[in-house]
MISETI-817644 format. One line per field, with one value per residue (C-alpha): residue in one letter; residue number from 1; x, y, z. Coordinates in steps of 0.02 Angstrom, whole numbers, plus 32768, in hexadecimal, padded with zeros to 4 digits. Layout:
residues N
residu	(a/...);
num	(NUM/...);
px	(X/...);
py	(Y/...);
pz	(Z/...);
This chain:
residues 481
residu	(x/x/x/x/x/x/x/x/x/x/x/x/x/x/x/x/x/x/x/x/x/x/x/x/x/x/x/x/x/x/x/x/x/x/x/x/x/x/x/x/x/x/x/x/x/x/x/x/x/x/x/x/x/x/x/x/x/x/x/x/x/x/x/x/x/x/x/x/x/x/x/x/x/x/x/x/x/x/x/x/x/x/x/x/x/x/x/x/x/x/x/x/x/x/x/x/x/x/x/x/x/x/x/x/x/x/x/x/x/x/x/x/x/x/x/x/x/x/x/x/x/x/x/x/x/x/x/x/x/x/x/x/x/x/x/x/x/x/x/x/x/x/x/x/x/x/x/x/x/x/x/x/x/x/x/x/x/x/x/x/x/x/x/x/x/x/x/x/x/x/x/x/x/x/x/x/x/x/x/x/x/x/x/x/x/x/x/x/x/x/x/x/x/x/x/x/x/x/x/x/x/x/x/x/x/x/x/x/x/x/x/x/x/x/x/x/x/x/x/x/x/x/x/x/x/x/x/x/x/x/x/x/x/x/x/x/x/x/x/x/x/x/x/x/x/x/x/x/x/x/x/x/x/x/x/x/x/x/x/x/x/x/x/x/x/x/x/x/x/x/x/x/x/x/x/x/x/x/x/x/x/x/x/x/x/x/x/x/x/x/x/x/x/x/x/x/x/x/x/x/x/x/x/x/x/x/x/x/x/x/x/x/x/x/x/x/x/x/x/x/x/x/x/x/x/x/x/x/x/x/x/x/x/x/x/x/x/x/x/x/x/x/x/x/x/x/x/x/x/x/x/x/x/x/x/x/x/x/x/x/x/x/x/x/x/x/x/x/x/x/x/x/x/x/x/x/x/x/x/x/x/x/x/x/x/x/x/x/x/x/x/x/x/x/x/x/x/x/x/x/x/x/x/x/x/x/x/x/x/x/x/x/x/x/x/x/x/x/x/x/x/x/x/x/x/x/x/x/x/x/x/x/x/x/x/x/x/x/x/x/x/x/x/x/x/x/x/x/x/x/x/x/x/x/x/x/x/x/x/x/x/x/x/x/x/x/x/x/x/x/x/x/x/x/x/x/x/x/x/x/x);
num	(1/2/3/4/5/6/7/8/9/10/11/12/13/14/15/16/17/18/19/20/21/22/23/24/25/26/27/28/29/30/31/32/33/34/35/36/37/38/39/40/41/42/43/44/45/46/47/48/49/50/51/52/53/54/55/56/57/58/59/60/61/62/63/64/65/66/67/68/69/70/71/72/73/74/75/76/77/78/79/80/81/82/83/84/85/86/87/88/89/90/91/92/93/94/95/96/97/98/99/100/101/102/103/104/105/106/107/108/109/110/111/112/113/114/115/116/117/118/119/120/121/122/123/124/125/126/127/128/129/130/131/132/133/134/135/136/137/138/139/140/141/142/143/144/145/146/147/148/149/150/151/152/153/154/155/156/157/158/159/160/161/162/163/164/165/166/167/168/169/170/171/172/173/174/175/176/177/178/179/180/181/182/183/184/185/186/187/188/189/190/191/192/193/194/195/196/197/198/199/200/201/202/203/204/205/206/207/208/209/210/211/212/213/214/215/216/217/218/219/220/221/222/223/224/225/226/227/228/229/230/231/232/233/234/235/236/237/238/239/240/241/242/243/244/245/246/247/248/249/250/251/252/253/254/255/256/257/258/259/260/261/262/263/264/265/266/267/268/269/270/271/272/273/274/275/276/277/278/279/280/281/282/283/284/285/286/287/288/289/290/291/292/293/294/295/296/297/298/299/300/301/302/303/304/305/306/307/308/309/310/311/312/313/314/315/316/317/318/319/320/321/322/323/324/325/326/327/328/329/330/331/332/333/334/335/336/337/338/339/340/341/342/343/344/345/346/347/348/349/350/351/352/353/354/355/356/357/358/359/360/361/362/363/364/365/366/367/368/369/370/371/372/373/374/375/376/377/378/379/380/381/382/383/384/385/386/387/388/389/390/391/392/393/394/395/396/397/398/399/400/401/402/403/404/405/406/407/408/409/410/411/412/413/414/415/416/417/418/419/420/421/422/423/424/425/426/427/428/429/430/431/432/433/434/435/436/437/438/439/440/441/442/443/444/445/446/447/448/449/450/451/452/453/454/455/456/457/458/459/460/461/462/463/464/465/466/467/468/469/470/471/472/473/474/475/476/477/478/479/480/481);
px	(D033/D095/D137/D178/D1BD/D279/D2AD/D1F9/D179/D0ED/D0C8/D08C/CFD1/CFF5/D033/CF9F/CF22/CF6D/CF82/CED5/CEA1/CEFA/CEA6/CE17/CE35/CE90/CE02/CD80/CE00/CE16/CDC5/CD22/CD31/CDAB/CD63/CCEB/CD88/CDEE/CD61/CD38/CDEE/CE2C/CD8F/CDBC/CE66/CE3B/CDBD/CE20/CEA9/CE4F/CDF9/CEC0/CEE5/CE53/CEA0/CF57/CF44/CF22/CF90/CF57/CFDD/CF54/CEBD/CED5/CEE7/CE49/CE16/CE43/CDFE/CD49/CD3C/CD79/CCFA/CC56/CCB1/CCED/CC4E/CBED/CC37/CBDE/CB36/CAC1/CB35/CAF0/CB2A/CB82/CC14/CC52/CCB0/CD54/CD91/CD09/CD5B/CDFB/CE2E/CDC8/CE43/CEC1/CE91/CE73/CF46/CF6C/CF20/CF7B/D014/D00D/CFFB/D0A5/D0F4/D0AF/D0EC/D196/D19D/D14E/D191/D193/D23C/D2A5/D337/D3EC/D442/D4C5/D56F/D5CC/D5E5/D563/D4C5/D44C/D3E3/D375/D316/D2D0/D2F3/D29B/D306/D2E4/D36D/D349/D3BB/D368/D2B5/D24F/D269/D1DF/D15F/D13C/D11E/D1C1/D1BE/D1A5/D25B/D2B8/D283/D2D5/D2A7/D35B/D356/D3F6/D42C/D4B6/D51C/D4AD/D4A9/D456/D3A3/D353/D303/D251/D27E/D1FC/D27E/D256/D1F9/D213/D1F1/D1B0/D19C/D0F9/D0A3/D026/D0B3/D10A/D069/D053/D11B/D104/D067/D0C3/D165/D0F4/D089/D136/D15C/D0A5/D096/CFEA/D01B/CFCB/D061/D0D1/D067/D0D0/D165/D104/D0F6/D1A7/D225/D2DC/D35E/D37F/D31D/D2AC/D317/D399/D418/D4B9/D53D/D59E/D642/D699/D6A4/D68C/D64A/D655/D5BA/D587/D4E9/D486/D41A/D3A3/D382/D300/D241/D2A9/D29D/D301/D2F9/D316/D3B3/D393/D3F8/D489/D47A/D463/D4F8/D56E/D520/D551/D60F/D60C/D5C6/D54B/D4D5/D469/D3E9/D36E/D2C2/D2C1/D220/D1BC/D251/D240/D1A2/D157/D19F/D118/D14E/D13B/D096/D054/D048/D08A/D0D6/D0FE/D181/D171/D20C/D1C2/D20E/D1ED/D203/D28E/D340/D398/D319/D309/D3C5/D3BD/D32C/D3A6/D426/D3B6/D363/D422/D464/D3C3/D3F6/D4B9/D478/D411/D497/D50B/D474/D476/D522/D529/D48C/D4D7/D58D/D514/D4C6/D56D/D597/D507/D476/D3CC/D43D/D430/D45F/D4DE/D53C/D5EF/D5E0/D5DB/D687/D64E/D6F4/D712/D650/D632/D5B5/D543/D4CD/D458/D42B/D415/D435/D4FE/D4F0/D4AD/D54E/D5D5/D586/D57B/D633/D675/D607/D646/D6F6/D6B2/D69A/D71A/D6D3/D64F/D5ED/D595/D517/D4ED/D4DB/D4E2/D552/D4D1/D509/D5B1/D64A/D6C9/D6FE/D779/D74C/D7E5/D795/D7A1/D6F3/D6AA/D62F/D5D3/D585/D528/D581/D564/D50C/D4CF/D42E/D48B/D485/D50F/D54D/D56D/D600/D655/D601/D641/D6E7/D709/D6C0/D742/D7D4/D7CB/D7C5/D874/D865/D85E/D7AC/D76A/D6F5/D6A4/D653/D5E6/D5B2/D4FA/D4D6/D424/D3FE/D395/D418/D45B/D3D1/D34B/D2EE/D32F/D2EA/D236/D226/D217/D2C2/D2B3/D385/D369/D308/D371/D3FD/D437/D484/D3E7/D394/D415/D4BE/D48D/D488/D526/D56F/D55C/D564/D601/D65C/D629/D687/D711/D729/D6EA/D765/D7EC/D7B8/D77B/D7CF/D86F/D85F/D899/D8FF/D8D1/D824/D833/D872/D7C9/D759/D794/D73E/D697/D6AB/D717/D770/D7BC/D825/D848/D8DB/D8F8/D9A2/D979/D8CF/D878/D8B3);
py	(0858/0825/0866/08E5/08D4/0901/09AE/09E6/0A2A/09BF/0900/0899/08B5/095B/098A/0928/0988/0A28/09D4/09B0/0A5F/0AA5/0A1A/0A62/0B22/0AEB/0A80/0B0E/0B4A/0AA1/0A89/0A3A/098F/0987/09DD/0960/08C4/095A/0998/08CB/0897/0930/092C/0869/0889/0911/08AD/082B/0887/08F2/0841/07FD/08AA/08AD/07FE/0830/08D6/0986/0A16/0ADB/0AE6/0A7A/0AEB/0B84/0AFA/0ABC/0B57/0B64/0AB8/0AEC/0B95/0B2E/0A9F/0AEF/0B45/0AA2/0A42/0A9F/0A32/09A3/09EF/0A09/0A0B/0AD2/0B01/0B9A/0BCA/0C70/0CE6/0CEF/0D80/0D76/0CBD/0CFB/0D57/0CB9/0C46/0CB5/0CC7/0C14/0BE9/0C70/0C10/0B70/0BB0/0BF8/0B43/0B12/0BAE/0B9C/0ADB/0B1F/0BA6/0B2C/0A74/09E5/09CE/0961/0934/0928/0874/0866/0856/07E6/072F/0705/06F6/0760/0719/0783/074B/07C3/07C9/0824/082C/0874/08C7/0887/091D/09A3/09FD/0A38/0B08/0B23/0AD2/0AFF/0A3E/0A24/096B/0988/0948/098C/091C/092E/08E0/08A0/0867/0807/0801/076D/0706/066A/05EA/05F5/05E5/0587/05D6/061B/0636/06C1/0761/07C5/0835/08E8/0950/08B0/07F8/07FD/0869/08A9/08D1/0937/0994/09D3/0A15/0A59/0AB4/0B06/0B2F/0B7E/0BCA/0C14/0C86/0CBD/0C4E/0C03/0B38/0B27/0B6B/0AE4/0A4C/09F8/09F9/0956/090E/0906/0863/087B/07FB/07AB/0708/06ED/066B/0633/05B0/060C/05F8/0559/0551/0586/063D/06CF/0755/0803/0856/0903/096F/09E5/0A62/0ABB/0B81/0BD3/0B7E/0B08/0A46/09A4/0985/0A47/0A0F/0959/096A/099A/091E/08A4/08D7/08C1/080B/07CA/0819/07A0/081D/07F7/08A6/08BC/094C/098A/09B2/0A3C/0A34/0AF2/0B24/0AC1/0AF4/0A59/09A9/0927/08B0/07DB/07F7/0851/090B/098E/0A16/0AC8/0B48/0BC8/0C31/0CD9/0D9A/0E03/0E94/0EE1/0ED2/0EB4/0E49/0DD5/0DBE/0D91/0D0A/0CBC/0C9D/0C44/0BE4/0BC8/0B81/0B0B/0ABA/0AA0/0A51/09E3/09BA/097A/0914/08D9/0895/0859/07E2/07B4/0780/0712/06D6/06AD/0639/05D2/05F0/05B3/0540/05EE/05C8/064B/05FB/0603/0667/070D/0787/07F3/0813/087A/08E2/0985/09F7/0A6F/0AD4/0B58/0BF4/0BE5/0B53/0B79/0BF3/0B51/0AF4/0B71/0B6E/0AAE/0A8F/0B22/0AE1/0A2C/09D7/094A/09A0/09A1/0A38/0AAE/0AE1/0B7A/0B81/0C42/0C58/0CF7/0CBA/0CDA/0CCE/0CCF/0CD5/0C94/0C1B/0C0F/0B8D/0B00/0ABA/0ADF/0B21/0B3C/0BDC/0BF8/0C92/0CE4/0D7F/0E11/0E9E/0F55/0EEA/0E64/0E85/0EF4/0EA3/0DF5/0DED/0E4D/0DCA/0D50/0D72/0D94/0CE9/0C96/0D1E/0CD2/0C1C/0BB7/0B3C/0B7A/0BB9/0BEC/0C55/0C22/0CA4/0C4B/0CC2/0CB7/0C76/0CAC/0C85/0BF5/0BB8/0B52/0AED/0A9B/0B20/0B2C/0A92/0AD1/0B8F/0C0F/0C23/0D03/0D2D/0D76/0CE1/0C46/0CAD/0C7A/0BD6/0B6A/0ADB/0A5C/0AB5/0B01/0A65/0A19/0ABE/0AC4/0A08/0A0A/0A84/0A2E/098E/09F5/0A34/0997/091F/0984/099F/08F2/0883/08DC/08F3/096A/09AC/0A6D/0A75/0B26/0AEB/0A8E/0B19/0B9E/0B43/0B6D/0C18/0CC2/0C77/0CB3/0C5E/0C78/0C34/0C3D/0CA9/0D34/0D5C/0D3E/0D38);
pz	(408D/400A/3FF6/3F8E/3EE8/3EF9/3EE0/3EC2/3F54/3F51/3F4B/3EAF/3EED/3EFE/3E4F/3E00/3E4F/3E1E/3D5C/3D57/3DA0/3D1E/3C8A/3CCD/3CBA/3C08/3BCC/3BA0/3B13/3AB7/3A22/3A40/3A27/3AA5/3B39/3B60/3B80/3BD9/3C48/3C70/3C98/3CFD/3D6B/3D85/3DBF/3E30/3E82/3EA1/3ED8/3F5A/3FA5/3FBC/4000/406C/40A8/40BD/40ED/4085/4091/4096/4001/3F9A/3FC8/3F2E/3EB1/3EF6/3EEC/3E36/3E1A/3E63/3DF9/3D4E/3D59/3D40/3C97/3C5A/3C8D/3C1C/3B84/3BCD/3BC6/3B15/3A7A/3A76/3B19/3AE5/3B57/3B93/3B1B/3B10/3B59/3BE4/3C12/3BFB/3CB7/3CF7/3CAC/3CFB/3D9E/3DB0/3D5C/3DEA/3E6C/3E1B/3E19/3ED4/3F21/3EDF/3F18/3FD2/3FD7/3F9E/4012/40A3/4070/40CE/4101/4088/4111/40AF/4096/4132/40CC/4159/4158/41DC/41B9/424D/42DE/435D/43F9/4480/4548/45E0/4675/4720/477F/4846/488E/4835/485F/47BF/47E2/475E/47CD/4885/48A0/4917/48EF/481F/47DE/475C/46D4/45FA/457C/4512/4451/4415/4369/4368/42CC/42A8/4240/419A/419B/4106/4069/4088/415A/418A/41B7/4262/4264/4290/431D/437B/4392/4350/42CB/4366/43C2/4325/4312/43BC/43BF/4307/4351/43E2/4387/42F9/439A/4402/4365/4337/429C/427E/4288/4200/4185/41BF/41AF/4143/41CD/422E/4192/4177/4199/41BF/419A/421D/4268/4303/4380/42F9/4322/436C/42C7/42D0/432A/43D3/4394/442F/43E3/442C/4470/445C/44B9/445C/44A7/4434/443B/44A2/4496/440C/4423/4419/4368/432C/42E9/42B1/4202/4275/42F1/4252/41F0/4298/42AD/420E/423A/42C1/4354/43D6/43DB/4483/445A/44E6/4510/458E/45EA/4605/45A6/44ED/4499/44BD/4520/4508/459C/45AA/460C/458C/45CE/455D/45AF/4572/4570/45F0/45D2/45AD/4591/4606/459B/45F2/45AA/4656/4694/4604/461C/46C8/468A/4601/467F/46EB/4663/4629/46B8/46CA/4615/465A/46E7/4660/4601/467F/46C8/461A/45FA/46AA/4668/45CC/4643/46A1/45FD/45B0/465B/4619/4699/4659/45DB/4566/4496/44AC/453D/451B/4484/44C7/44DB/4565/458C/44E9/44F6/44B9/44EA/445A/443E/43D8/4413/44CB/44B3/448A/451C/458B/4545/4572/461A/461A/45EE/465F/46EE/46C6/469D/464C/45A8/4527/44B3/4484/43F2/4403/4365/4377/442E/4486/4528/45BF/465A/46C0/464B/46D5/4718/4657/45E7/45E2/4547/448F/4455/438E/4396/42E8/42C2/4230/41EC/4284/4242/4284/42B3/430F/43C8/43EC/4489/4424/43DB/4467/4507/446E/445F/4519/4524/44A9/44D9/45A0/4560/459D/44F6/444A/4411/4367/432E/4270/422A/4198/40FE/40C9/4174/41F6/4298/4270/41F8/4278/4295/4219/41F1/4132/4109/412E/4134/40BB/4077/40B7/40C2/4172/41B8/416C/4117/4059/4068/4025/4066/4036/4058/4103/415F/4107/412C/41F2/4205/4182/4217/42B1/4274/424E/42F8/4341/42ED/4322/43D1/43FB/438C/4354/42AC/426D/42F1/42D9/4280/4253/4186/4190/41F5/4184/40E9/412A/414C/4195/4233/42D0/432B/43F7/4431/44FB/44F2/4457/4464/4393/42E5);
């Protein structure tokens, strides 16, 4: 489909058919002589449009213009017909005309309030490349099959500085390698919360920034490499403006697929398969559940940077060889996701940090963490669970290195992920940031902490952290300011 028209909802095609919809409910009260040229040209346009459309691909947003469209053209037809054709009276055409502008004017309002997602610019001096990866970990059985010799297998998308691509390079696209593949994830992510799919078509229409298979940016730069797991039934590419922004800063970001656990993993050999991470219903028992489920992503992620360690050494001649820091990684997440990360880095030395995007911390809170860790939250209200911020802070209060705790105004749970850029922009489900800032806003933090932390710079981040937000800081010896 043809893309959108920046800062506006729908695409060129798009606004034409709903200009000549509206020509058409207009026409019947022009003077007479130019009815006729209106009715001719508007219905030309709309034809044409909808036989591009039908090509490219037609969104429900379009359908009550259509609507519109149908109602208006026998009206305006009729000044086509015998120069006596006598038309309606006024003030019986007159809630005709209206109902048909209302229908107009509702297909805007549902692309704005269900876009395809316009990804922001990354601000950093790389430009972005992506490629996808299925590995299968040898040593561990698949527990959510009763097939003793199914492997664990993931699924791994890397976001990496490249070179820059030239003008006119198609962009990824999002949710999957292919538009079939984006469609089927769209479907069950739409599916796991009870929307009809059909609300979010335009999200597998969308292209991100970044550039299938890129070449790796020029020079003998090692980058540092962080893992991202995405929040319960949530996929790879949840948080692809994220993983984005931190590529152009010169970050390699390693998101995962979590097979029966993501909403949908569509594997090399084609099979798709789908989450099976269910509540039970009962409060204790779903809790036992998450910490299972938790400590399955851990073991993910350190299968994962053990890959990308071998990948760096240069086995299978990789375009990364050489180029990747895993000696300075951090581990993050969303969700249960960030609750997958704590356990990740507290289960494994070889990661430097943690960023906890809104994660309730499931599972066992000791051994201590020994490394500083960046937990984001939305504001905690008489709604948020009440055991949050207290498993939270006993969390960050047990933690040897210095932790923080970013509180960010305006913020949701699905703040921290992409879901600004495509949902209805309700307070309670994507908070009051806006589509643009929200991204800028949790990617703008993470590089904060993660410069510090991994790079050095600044040497306390906490200046920089308290920009975006109230902040609390845990140091080892005096508990939080």
């Amino acid at each position: 489909m043809t893309e959108n028209i920046a800062g506006l909802p729908m695409s060129p095609l798009e606004i034409l058919v709903l200009l000549s919809a509206l020509a058409l409910v207009v026409a019947r009260w022009l003077p007479p002589a130019a009815r006729p040229r209106t009715t001719i040209a508007a219905g030309a346009v709309l034809l044409l449009s909808l036989i591009v459309l039908a090509v490219t691909g037609l969104r429900w947003q379009v359908l009550p213009v259509l609507a519109a469209a149908a109602l208006a053209l026998p009206f305006a037809a009729c000044s086509l017909l015998r120069s006596r054709a006598r038309r309606a009276r006024w003030w019986l055409a007159l809630p005709g005309s209206l109902a048909c502008a209302g229908l107009i004017a509702s297909g805007p309002v549902a692309a704005w309030a269900f876009p395809v997602p316009v990804f922001p610019e990354p601000t950093g001096a790389f430009a972005v490349g992506t490629r996808v990866l299925q590995w299968t970990d040898p040593q561990r059985p698949e527990t959510f099959t009763p097939d003793p010799s199914d492997l664990r297998t993931v699924v791994v998308q890397l976001w990496y500085p490249a070179r820059r691509s030239p003008d006119g390079t198609p962009r990824a696209q999002y949710l999957g390698r292919t538009e079939a593949e984006a469609r089927t994830v769209s479907a069950a992510m739409a599916g796991g919360v009870g929307l009809p799919d059909f609300l979010v078509d335009g999200v597998p229409r969308a292209r991100s920034r970044s550039v299938f298979d890129a070449p790796v940016a020029a020079g003998g730069e090692r980058f540092p490499v962080v893992l991202f797991s995405p929040g319960s039934g949530g996929v790879r590419t949840q948080n692809t403006a994220w993983a984005e922004e931190l590529a152009s800063h010169g970050y390699v970001v390693a998101a995962l697929d979590h097979p029966y656990d993501s909403a949908a993993v569509v594997l090399a050999d084609g099979r798709t398969v789908t989450t099976e991470t269910t509540s039970s219903g009962d409060a204790a028992k779903d809790e036992e559940l998450a910490a299972g489920w938790t400590a399955v992503r851990a073991a993910d992620l350190g299968f994962v940077l053990g890959r990308l360690e071998a990948l760096d050494r240069g086995e299978n001649a990789d375009p990364l060889a050489g180029r990747l820091d895993t000696g300075r990684a951090a581990v993050a997440g969303h969700s249960m996701g960030g609750a997958a990360a704590l356990q990740a880095a507290r289960q494994d030395g070889r990661f430097a940090a943690v960023i906890d995007l809104d994660g309730f911390p499931h599972g066992p809170v000791s051994p201590a963490l020994g490394r500083p860790v960046l937990a984001m939250t939305q504001a905690i209200t008489p709604a948020t669970d009440p055991r949050y911020l207290p498993r939270l802070t006993e969390v960050l209060g047990a933690d040897t290195a210095t932790s923080y705790r970013l509180t960010v105004p305006g913020a949701a749970h699905l703040t921290f992920m992409d879901g600004p850029l495509y949902l209805p922009p309700v307070p309670s489900i994507v908070g009051t940031l806006g589509r643009t800032r929200s991204p800028r806003v949790v990617a703008g933090a993470s590089l904060a902490f993660l410069d510090s932390v991994l790079r050095g710079a600044p040497a306390d981040p906490a200046a920089a952290l308290a920009a975006y937000g109230t902040l609390t800081v845990h140091h080892p010896t005096d508990g939080a300011h």
